[in-house]
N, C-alpha and C positions, 0 to 999 in steps of 0.2 A: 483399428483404423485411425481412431484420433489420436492415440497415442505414438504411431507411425507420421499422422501428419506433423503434430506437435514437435516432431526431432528434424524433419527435415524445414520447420517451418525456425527451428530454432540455430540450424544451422545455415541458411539464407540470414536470419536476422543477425549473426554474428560475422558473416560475411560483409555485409551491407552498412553497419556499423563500425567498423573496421577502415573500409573502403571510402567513408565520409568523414570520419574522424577527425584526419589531418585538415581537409578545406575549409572544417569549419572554425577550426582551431585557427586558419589563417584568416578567416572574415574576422573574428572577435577581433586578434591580436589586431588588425587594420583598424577598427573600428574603435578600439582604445585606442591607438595610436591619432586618429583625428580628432577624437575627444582632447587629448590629451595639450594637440597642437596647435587647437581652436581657440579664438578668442570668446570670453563667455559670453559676448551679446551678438554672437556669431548665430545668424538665423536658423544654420545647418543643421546644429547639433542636436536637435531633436532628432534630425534623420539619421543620424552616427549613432544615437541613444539609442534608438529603435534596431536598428541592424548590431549593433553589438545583444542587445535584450533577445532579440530572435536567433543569434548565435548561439547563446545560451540556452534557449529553450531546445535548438535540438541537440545540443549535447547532452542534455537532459533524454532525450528520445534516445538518442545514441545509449546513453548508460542504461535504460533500460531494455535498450534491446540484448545489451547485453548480460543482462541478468537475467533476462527472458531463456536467452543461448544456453544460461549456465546455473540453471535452479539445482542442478542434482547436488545434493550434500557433501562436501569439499572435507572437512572440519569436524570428527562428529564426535560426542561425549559427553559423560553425565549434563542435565541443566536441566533447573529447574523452570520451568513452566512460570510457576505464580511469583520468580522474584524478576523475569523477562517482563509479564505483562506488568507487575508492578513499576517498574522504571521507563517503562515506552509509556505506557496513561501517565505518568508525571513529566515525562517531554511532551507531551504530545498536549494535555490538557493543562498545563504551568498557567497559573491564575493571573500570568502577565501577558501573557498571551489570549489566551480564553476565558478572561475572567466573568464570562457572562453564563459560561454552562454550566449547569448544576451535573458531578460527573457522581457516580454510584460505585461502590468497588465492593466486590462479595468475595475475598479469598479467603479458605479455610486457612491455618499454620499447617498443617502436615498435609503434603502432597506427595504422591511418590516423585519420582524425578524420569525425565524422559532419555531415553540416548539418541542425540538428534546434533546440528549444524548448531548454534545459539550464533551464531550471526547471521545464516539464513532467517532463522524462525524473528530472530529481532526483526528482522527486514520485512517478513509478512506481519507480523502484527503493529508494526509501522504505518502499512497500506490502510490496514482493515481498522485502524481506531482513526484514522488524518480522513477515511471516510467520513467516516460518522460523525467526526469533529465538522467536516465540509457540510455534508446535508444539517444539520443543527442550526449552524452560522446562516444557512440561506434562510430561516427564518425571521432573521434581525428586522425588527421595522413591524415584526406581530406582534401577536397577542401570547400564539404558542408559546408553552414553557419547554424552556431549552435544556434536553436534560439529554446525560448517555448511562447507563447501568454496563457495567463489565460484573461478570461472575464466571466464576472456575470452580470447576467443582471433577468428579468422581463418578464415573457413571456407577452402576450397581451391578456385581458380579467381579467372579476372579479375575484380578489383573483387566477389569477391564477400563478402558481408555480416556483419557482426561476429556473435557468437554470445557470449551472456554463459547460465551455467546455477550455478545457486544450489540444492545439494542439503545439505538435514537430515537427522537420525538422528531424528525425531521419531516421531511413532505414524504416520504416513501416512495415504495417502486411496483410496478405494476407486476405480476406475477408473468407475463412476457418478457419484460426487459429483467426481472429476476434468472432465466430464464438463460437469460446471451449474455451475463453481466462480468462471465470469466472467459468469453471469447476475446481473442486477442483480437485487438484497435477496435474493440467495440464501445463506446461511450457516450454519455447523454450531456456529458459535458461539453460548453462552447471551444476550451481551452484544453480537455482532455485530451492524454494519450493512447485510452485502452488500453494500456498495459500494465499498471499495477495490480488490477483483479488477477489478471491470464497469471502475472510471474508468482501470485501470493498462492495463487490455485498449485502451483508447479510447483509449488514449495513445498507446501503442505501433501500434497498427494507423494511426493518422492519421499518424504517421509512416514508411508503407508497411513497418510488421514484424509480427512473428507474435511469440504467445506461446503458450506451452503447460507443462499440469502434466501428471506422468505419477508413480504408484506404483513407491519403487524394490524392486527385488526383494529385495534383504535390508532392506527396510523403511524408513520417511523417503518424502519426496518430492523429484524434481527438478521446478524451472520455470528453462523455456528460452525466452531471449528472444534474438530475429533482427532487427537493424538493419541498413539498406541503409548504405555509406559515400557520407558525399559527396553523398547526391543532393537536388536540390533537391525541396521539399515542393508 
């Protein structure tokens, strides 16, 4: 049944996005366009600054509704796992950007390789580390020490499936909103859209894996994600 809602909820979403696309493409371009024509001590232009910035932001909604529409695996072939996670924690955690978080990286050298999307799976583990980098940073101004651990490893048994888990010191999450944290527009965020968990969830599951967040006991969250190796899609 949610696997039923999930297609028809992703095919509204792709409709809908679609359908708003253009207007909002023509509010930005207006709204450059007054920017553009304004004198700079012209009182407006914070209000032109503002309606081009909120144009932006739902195209931003817009593009992940449509990645939402369109998680199933497009692309798919040898990749490895551990040199993916290795290059997304290096954008994602770049000490010019995050120079305050202490990041932890556990990859073995020999991993098997997965047969999967590697622009999909970049895109979910994009979501799931720009989390954890977000709960981290909202500790600025403590005491807490700002740390993320990433490890990949091997589960134990034949052929059995990689296991990557990415845990923060951040404020954490209650084992409820753990709970609804991959329903789609669900968020605890002021500015959230709900839908990076929902499309990382859709990614990872169309590629037969699991994912999951859990409350850690001295505080922070882990999310564990389970890849099959090797197998076809």
């Amino acid at each position: 049944v949610r696997i039923e809602g999930l297609a028809e909820l992703g095919g509204l979403s792709a409709g809908v996005a679609h359908e708003i696309n253009n207007p909002i493409g023509i509010i930005k371009a207006y709204a450059e366009f007054l920017l553009k024509s304004s004198p700079q001590d012209d009182p407006r232009r914070e209000d032109f600054e503002t309606i081009r910035a909120e144009a932006e932001r739902c195209e931003g909604i817009v593009r992940r509704m449509l990645d939402f529409s369109n998680a199933k695996p497009q692309q798919v072939g040898e990749v490895s796992l551990a040199e993916l996670v290795r290059e997304t924690a290096a954008l994602v955690f770049d000490e010019r950007l995050s120079h305050q978080i202490n990041l932890h990286l556990s990859i073995p050298e020999q991993l098997p390789l997965l047969f999967a999307d590697a622009a999909q799976l970049r895109q979910a583990l994009l979501n799931v580390l720009m989390n954890a980098r977000q709960a981290v940073e909202s500790l600025e101004g403590t005491e807490v020490k700002r740390e993320v651990r990433i490890s990949l490893s091997q589960l134990k048994g034949l052929r059995a499936p990689l296991e990557l888990r990415v845990e923060d010191t951040g404020p954490g999450i209650t084992r409820e909103v753990a709970a609804k944290a991959f329903e789609p527009f669900f968020t605890t965020r002021a500015k959230g859209t709900g839908l990076g968990l929902a499309i990382t969830r859709r990614i990872i599951e169309s590629h037969q894996g699991t994912i999951t967040l859990e409350p850690l006991p001295t505080g922070g969250t882990r999310c564990s994600v389970s890849l099959p190796i090797r197998e076809e899609i």
